[in-house]
GUSE-313874 format. One line per 8 residues: number of its first residue (from 1); their letters; for each residue x, y, z of C-alpha. Coordinates in pm, 1 decimal. Layout:
NUM = A = X Y Z; ...
// end
This chain:
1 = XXXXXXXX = 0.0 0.0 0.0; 95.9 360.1 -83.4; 190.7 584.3 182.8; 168.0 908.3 213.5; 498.1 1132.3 144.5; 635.8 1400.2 257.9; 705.9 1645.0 66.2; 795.9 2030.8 108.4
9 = XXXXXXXX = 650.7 2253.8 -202.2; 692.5 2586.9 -90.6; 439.3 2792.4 -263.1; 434.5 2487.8 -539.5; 72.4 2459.2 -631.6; 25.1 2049.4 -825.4; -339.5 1949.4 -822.6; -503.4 1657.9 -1005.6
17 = XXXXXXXX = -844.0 1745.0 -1186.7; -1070.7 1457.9 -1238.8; -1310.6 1519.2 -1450.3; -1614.3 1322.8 -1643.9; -1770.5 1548.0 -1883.8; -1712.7 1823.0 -2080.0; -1908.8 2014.4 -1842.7; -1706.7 1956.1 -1587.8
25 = XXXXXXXX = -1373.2 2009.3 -1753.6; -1483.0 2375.5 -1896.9; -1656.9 2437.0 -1536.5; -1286.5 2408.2 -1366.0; -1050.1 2531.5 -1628.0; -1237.8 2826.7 -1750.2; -1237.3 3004.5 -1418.9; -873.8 2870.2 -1350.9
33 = XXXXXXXX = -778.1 3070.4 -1654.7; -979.8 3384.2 -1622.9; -848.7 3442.5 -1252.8; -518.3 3400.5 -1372.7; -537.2 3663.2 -1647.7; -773.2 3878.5 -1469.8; -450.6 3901.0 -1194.3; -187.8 3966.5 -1466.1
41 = XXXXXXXX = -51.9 3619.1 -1421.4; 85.9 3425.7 -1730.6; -95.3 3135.0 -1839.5; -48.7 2833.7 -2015.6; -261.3 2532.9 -2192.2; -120.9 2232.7 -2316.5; -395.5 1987.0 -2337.3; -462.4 1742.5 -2615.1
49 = XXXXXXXX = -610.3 1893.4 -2950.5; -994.3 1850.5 -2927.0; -994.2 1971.9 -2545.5; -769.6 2277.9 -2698.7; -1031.1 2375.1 -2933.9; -1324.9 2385.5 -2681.1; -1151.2 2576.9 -2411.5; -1048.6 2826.1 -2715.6
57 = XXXXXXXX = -1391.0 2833.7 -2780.1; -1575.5 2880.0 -2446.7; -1284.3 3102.3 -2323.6; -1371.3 3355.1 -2662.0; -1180.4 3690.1 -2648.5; -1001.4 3560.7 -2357.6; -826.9 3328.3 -2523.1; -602.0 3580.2 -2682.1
65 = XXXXXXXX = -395.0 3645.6 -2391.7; -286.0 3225.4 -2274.6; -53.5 3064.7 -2459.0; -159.5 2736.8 -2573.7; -14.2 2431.8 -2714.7; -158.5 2073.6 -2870.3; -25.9 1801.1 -2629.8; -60.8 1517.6 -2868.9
73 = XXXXXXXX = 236.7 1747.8 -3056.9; 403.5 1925.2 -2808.7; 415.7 1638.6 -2542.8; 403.3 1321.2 -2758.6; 721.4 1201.8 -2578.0; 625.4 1277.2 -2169.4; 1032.2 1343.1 -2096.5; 971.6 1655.5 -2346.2
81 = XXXXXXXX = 716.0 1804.6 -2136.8; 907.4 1963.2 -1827.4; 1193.0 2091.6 -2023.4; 1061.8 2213.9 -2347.3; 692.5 2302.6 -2287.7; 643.7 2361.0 -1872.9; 1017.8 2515.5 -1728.0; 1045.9 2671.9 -2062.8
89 = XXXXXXXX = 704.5 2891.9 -1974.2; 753.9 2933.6 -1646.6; 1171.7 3047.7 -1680.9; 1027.1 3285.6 -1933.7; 830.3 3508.4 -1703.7; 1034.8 3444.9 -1378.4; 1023.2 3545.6 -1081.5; 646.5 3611.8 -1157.5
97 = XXXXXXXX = 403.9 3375.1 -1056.4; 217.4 3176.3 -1391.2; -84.9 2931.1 -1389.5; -26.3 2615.3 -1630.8; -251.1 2356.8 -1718.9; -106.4 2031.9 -1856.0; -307.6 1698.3 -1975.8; -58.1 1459.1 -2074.7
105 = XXXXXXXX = -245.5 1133.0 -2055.3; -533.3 1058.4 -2259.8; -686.5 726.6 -2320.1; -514.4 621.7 -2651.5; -173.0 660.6 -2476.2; 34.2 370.2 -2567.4; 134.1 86.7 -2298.2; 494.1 182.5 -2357.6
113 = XXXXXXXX = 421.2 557.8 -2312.3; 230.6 547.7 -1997.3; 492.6 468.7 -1769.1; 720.4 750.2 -1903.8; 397.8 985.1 -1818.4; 337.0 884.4 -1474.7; 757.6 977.1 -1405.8; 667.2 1276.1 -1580.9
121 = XXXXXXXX = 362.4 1372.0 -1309.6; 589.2 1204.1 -1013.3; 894.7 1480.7 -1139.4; 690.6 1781.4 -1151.2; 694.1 1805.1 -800.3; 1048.5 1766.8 -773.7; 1108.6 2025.3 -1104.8; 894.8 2312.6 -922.5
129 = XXXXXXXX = 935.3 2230.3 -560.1; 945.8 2579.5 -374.9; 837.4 2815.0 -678.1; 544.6 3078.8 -700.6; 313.4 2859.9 -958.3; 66.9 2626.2 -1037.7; 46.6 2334.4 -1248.0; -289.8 2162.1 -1320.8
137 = XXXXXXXX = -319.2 1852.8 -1445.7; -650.2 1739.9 -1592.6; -748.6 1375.1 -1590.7; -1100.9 1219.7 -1794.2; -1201.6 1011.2 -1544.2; -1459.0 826.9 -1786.4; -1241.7 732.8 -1995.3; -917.6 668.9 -1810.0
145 = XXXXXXXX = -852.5 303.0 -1673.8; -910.6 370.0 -1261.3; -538.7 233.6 -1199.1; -431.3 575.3 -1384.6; -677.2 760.7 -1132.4; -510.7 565.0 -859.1; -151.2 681.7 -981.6; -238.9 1031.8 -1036.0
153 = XXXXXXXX = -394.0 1029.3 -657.2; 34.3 946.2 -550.5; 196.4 1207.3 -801.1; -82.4 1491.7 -711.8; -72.5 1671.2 -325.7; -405.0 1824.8 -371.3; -712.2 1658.6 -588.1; -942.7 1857.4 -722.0
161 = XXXXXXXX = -1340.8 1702.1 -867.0; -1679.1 1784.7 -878.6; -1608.4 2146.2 -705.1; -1452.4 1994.4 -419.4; -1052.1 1995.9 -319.1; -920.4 1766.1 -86.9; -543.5 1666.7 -1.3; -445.5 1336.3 -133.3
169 = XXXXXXXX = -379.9 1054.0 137.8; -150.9 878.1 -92.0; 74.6 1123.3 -269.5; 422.0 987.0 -304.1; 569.2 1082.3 -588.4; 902.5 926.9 -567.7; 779.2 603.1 -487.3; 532.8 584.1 -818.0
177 = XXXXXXXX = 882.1 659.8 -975.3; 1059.0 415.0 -848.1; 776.3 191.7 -928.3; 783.0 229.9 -1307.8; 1179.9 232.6 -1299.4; 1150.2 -117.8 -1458.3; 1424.1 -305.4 -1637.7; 1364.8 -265.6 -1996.1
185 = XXXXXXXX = 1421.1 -613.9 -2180.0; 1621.0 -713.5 -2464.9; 1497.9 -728.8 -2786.8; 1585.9 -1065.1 -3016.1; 1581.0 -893.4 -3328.6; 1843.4 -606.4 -3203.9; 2167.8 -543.4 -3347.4; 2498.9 -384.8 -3154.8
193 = XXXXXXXX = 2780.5 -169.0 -3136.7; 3004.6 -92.9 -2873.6; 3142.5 244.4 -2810.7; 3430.8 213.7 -2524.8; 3565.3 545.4 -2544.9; 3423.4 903.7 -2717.9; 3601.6 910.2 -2976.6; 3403.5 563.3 -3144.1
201 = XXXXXXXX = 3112.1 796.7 -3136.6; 3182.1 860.9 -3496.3; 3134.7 489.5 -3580.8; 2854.7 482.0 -3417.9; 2682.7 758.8 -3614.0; 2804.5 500.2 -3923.8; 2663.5 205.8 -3775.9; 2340.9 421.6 -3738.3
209 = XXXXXXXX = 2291.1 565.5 -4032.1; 2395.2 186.6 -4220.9; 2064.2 35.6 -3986.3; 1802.9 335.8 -4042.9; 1874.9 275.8 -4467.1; 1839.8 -58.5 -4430.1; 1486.0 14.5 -4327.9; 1410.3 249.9 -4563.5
217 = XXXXXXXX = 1443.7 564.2 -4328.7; 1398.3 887.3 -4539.3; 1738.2 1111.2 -4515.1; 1593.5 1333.9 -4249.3; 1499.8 1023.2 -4037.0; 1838.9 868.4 -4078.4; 1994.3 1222.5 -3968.0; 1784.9 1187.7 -3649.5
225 = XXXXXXXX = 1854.7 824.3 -3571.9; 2222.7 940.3 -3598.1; 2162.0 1261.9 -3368.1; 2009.8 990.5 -3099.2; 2298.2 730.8 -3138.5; 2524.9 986.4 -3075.3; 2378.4 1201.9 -2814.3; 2273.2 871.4 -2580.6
233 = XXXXXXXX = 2577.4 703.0 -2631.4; 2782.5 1052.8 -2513.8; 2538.5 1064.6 -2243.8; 2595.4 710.1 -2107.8; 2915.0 683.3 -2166.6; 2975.2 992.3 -1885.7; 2828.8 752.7 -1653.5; 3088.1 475.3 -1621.6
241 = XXXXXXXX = 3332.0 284.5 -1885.7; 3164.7 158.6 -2230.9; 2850.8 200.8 -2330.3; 2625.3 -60.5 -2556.0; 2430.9 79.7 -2844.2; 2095.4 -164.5 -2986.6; 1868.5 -128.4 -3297.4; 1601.7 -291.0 -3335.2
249 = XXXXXXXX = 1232.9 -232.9 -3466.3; 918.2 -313.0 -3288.3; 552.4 -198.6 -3285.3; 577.0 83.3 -3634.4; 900.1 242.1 -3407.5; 1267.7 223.5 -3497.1; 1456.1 194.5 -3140.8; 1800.6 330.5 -3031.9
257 = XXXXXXXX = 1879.5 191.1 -2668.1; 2245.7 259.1 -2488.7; 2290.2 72.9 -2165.0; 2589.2 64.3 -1978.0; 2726.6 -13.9 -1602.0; 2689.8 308.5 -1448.2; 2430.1 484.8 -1273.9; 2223.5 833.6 -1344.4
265 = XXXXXXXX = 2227.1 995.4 -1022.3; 2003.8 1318.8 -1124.8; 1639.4 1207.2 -1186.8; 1573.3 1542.2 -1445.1; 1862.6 1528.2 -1609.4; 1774.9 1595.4 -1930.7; 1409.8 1752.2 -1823.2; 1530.2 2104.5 -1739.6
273 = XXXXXXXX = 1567.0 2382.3 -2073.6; 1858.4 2333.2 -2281.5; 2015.2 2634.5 -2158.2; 2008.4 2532.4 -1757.2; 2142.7 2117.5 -1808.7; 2491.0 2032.6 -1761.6; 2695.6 1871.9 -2082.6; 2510.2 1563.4 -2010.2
281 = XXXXXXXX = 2191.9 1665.2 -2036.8; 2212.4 1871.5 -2323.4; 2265.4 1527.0 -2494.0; 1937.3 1374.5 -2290.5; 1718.5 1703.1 -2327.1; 1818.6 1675.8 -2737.4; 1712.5 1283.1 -2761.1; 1356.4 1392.1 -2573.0
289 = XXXXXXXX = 1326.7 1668.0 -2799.7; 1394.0 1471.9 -3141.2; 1250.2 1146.1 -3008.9; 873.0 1018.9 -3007.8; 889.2 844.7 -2684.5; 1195.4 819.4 -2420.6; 1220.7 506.8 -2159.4; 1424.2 477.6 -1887.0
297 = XXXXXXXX = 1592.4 251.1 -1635.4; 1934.1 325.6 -1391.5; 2013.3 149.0 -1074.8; 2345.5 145.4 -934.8; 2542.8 -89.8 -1161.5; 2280.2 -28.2 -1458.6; 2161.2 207.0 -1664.9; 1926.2 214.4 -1957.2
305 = XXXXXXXX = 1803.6 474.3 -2202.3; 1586.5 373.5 -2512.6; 1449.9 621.0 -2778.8; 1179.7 547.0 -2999.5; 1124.6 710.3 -3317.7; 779.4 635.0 -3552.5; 885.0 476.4 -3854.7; 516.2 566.3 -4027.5
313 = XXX = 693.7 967.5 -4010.2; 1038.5 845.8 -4068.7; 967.8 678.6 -4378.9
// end
């Protein structure tokens, strides 16, 4: 059984909205929005594309003054989201207080993708602890399997449904985390290559490119399957001694995993903007920013990174 956590967020504001009609959503978000602007605050909507277009709608005029931005697009790979869509807004209009509303799971998320999501949620609190904002996360609680209701009760402090709030009992964020840090198996299918010290980063680029035109990537796709080679395998490698690259395809995806012995000791390393990550993860924030879906796995004497890229757009 989850137990509770605890946590210190400052003035960190992360509640959970669950919702079950249209109604409902529009009912919560529309005021959430117009008290925010209404106080000067900055405000931001990220939501998948449908819910976009009625919020634009029902907000009218208002809309003109939030930012918005199509999940399904701009969050399509969950270790995106903090760096290049939430920090990015909120760094941008530091030290003043912003209201943000982010929906990254929806019911056709992928099996694969849904673990990534919930470390997303768990990571926000550790991303934000301590600063001036607020970070909503809606959930469709018709549509949603209730085990993703149960796991956004641990990475949420405060719950918020059918005009009620309450404090969640079972927020613990970094135990959900630790949860879906799950050993990622081997694939039969994959080939290798071994890069034991920087400089066979250039081979592996080769050995890249030879596997994406093998497939049939386009140029552009090939370019980008070399860009994650490279960038995970420099990334790894920092961690300790050699680091083992695998191809393989599975499930319309092209996949680029580096695993090696050593251990990733900073859990948003490669979440924060570009700008703000060490040399490390500048490599990590550039693979979640090129790739369609990012899983990981690190323990002490392991550590496992594996980029997916749709081969229906890399074709």
């Amino acid at each position: 059984m989850t137990t509770p956590q605890s946590m210190d967020l400052g003035a960190f504001a992360h509640p959970a909205l669950f919702y079950h009609s249209t109604t409902e959503y529009l009912d919560c978000l529309v005021p959430f929005i117009t008290e925010g602007l209404h106080a000067e605050q900055k405000v931001l909507v990220a939501v998948p594309g449908p819910n976009l277009a009625i919020l634009r709608e029902a907000l009218g005029g208002a809309a003109a003054g939030v930012t918005m931005a199509d999940m399904t697009e701009a969050g399509r790979n969950p270790g995106r989201i903090l760096g290049s869509v939430l920090s990015r807004f909120a760094d941008q209009h530091a030290p003043h207080p912003v209201r943000m509303i982010g929906e990254p799971i929806w019911a056709s998320r992928s099996e694969a993708e849904y673990p990534a999501c919930v470390q997303h949620e768990a990571l926000i609190n550790n991303a934000f602890a301590g600063r001036d904002l607020t970070v909503l996360c809606p959930y469709d609680a018709t549509n949603l399997d209730p085990s993703v209701i149960a796991d956004a009760r641990i990475t949420h402090p405060e719950l918020w449904h059918a005009g009620a709030k309450e404090t969640s009992l079972a927020f613990a964020p970094n135990a959900v985390r630790e949860h879906y840090n799950q050993p990622l198996p081997d694939s039969s299918t994959a080939v290798t290559y071994t890069v034991r010290k920087l400089s066979d980063l250039a081979g592996a680029r080769v050995f890249a490119a030879a596997y994406a035109r093998w497939f049939g990537l386009s140029p552009n796709a090939v370019s980008t399957l070399q860009l994650i080679a490279n960038e995970l395998a420099g990334s790894v490698q920092h961690t300790h001694g050699s680091c083992r690259l695998a191809f393989w395809c599975h499930d319309g995806h092209v996949i680029c995993e580096a695993r090696n012995s050593g251990c990733l000791d900073d859990e948003l390393v490669g979440r924060r903007p570009y700008d703000n990550e060490s040399p490390r993860g500048r490599g990590l924030f550039v693979v979640n920013a090129v790739a369609d879906l990012v899983r990981t796995y690190t323990v002490p004497k392991e550590t496992t990174i594996r980029a997916y890229l749709r081969l229906e757009e890399a074709a």
